[in-house]
C-alpha positions in Angstrom: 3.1 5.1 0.6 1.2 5.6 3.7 -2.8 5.7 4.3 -3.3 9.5 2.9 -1.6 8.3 -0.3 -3.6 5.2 -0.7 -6.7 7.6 -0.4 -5.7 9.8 -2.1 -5.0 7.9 -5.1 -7.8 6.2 -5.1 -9.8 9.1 -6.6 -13.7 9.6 -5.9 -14.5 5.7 -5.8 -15.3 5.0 -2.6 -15.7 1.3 -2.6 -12.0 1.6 -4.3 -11.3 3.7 -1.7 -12.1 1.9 1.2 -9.9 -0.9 -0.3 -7.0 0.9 -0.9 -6.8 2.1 2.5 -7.5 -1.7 4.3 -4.6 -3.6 1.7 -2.5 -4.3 4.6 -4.8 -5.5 6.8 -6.4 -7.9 4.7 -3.6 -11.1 3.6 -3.6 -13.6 1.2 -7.0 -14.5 -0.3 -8.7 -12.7 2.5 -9.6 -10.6 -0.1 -11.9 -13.1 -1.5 -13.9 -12.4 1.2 -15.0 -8.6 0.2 -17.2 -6.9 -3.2 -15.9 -6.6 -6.3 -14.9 -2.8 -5.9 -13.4 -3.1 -2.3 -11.8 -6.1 -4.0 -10.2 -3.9 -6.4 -9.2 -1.4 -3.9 -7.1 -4.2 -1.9 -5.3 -5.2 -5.8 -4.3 -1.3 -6.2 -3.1 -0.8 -2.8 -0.6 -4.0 -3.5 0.2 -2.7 -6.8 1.1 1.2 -4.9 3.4 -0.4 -3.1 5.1 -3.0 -5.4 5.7 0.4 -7.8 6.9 2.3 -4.9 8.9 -0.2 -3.2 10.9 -1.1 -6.6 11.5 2.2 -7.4 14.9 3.8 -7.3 13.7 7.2 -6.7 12.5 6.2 -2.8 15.0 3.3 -2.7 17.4 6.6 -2.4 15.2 7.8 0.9 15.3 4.4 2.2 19.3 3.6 1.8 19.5 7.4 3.7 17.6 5.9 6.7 18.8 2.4 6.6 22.1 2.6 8.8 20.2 3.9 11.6 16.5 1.9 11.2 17.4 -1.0 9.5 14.3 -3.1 8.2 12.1 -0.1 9.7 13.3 2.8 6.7 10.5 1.7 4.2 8.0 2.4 6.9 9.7 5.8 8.4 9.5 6.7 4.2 5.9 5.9 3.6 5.2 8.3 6.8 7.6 11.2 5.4 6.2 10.9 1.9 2.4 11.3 3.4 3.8 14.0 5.2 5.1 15.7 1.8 1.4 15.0 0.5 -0.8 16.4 3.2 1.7 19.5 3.7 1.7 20.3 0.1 -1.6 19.1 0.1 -2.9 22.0 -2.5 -0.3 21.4 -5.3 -2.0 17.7 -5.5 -5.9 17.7 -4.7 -9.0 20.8 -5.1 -10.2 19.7 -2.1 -9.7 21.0 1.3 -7.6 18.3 2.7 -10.0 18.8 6.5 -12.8 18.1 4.5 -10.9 15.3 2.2 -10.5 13.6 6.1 -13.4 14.3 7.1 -15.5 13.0 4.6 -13.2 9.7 5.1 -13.4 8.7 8.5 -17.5 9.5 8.4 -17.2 7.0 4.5 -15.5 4.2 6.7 -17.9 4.9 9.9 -20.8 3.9 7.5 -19.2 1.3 6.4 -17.6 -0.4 9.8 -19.1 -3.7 9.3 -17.6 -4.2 6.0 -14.1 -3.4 7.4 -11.3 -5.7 9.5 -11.6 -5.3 13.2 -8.2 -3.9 13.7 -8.7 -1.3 10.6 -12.2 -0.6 13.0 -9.4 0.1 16.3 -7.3 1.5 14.5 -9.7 3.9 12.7 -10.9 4.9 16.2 -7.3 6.6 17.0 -7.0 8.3 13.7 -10.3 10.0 13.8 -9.8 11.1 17.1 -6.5 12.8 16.9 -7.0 13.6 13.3 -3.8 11.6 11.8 -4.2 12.4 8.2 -4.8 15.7 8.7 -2.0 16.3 11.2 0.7 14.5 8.7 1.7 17.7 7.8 2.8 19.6 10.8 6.5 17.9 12.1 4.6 17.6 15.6 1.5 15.2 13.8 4.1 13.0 12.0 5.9 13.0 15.6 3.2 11.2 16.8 2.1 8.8 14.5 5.8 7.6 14.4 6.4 7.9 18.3 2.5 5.1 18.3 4.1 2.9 15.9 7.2 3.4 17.7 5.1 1.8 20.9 4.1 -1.0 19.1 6.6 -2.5 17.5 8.5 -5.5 19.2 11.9 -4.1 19.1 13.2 -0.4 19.7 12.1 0.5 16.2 14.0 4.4 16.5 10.8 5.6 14.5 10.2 7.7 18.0 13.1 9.7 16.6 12.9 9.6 13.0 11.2 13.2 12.7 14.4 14.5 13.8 15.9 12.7 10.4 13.0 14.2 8.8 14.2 18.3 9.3 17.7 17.2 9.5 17.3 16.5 5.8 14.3 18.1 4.9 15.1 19.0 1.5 16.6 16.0 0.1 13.4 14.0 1.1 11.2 16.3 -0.4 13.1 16.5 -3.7 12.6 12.5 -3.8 8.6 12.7 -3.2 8.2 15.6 -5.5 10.5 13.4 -8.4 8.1 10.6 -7.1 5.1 11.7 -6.8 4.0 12.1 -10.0 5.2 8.6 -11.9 3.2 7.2 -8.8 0.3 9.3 -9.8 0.5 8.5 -13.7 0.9 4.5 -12.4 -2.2 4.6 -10.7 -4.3 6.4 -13.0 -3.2 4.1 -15.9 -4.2 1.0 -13.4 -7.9 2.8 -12.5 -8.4 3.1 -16.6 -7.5 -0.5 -16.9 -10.3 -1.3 -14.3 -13.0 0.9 -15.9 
C-alpha cells in the first residue's frame, strides 16, 4: 500500500499516523529514535506491508505487471491500489477525502521537526500538487508514477504504467476491492492489540 493507505488506516491517531506514513523513510533501529506513538506508527506501517506483500490476492496484480516492470510491480501496485482508495474514496471513509488531505499535510507541517528531512522534501511536492488527493483521477496517478519514474536509476517503465492501469482496469480493481477489506480487518485487529 501506498501513503493514502497508510493514512488512512491509521485511523484518528495522529502520532500513529504520522508514523505510518514515514515507515519507509525511517530503517532499522532508526525508529528508536522517535515517541512511543510515532514509534508505533513506524511498527504498523512494516506490518501493512509484510500482510500485503505476502498476500496472494495482490501477488495476482503483481505477477500481471511483472513481465514488463520487473522488480518495480510491487511499487506500480501500491500506486494503483491508493488510486482504487482515494477514487472510491466514499465506500471507505465519512470524511471528505480534500479535507482527509488537508488536514494531513497541515498535521505533518506542525510537526516538521519531528519528521526525516527527505519525508520534509518530499512532503513539500505532495502538498503542492495535492498527490493524495489527485490518486484518483488517471491524470494524478500519471504523475506520481511519471516523478518516481524520474528518479529511479534505471528506466523503471512506471512513466507508462497508467496505461496498464485502464488497459486492465477491472481486473485490478476486483483485486483491491477482494483486498481491501482483510487489510482493513488486519489493521484494526493490530491498533486493538496496541490499545
Amino acid at each position: 500500500m501506498n501513503f493514502l493507505a497508510h493514512l488512512y488506516l491509521s485511523g484518528d491517531n495522529e502520532q500513529l499516523q504520522l508514523g505510518n506514513f514515514i515507515g519507509d523513510f525511517v530503517k532499522g533501529n532508526q525508529v528508536e529514535s522517535f515517541n512511543k506513538e510515532i514509534k508505533e506508527g513506524i511498527k504498523l506501517h512494516r506490518k501493512i506491508d509484510d500482510f500485503t506483500d505476502t498476500n496472494e490476492i495482490v501477488l495476482r496484480s503483481k505477477v500481471r505487471l511483472r513481465p514488463k516492470y520487473r522488480h518495480y510491480s510491487p511499487v506500480i501496485v501500491d500506486m494503483y491500489y491508493d488510486h482504487f482508495l482515494a477514487a472510491n474514496w466514499t465506500e471507505y471513509a465519512e470524511i471528505d477525502l480534500k479535507k482527509f488531505t488537508t488536514d494531513f499535510y497541515q498535521l505533518a507541517d506542525k510537526h516538521k521537526e519531528a519528521l526525516p528531512h527527505k519525508v520534509n522534501e518530499m512532503l513539500g511536492h505532495m502538498s503542492a500538487t495535492d498527490w493524495l488527493y489527485n490518486y484518483q483521477f488517471i491524470e494524478g496517478l500519471d504523475r506520481a508514477l511519471s516523478g518516481m519514474a524520474r528518479r529511479t536509476r534505471f528506466d523503471s517503465g512506471m512513466d507508462r504504467a497508467s496505461r496498464d492501469l485502464q488497459d486492465q482496469y477491472g481486473a485490478f480493481k476486483k483485486e483491491f476491492t477482494e483486498f481491501f477489506p482483510l487489510l482493513i480487518e488486519f489493521v484494526n485487529q493490530e491498533i486493538n492489540d496496541l490499545s
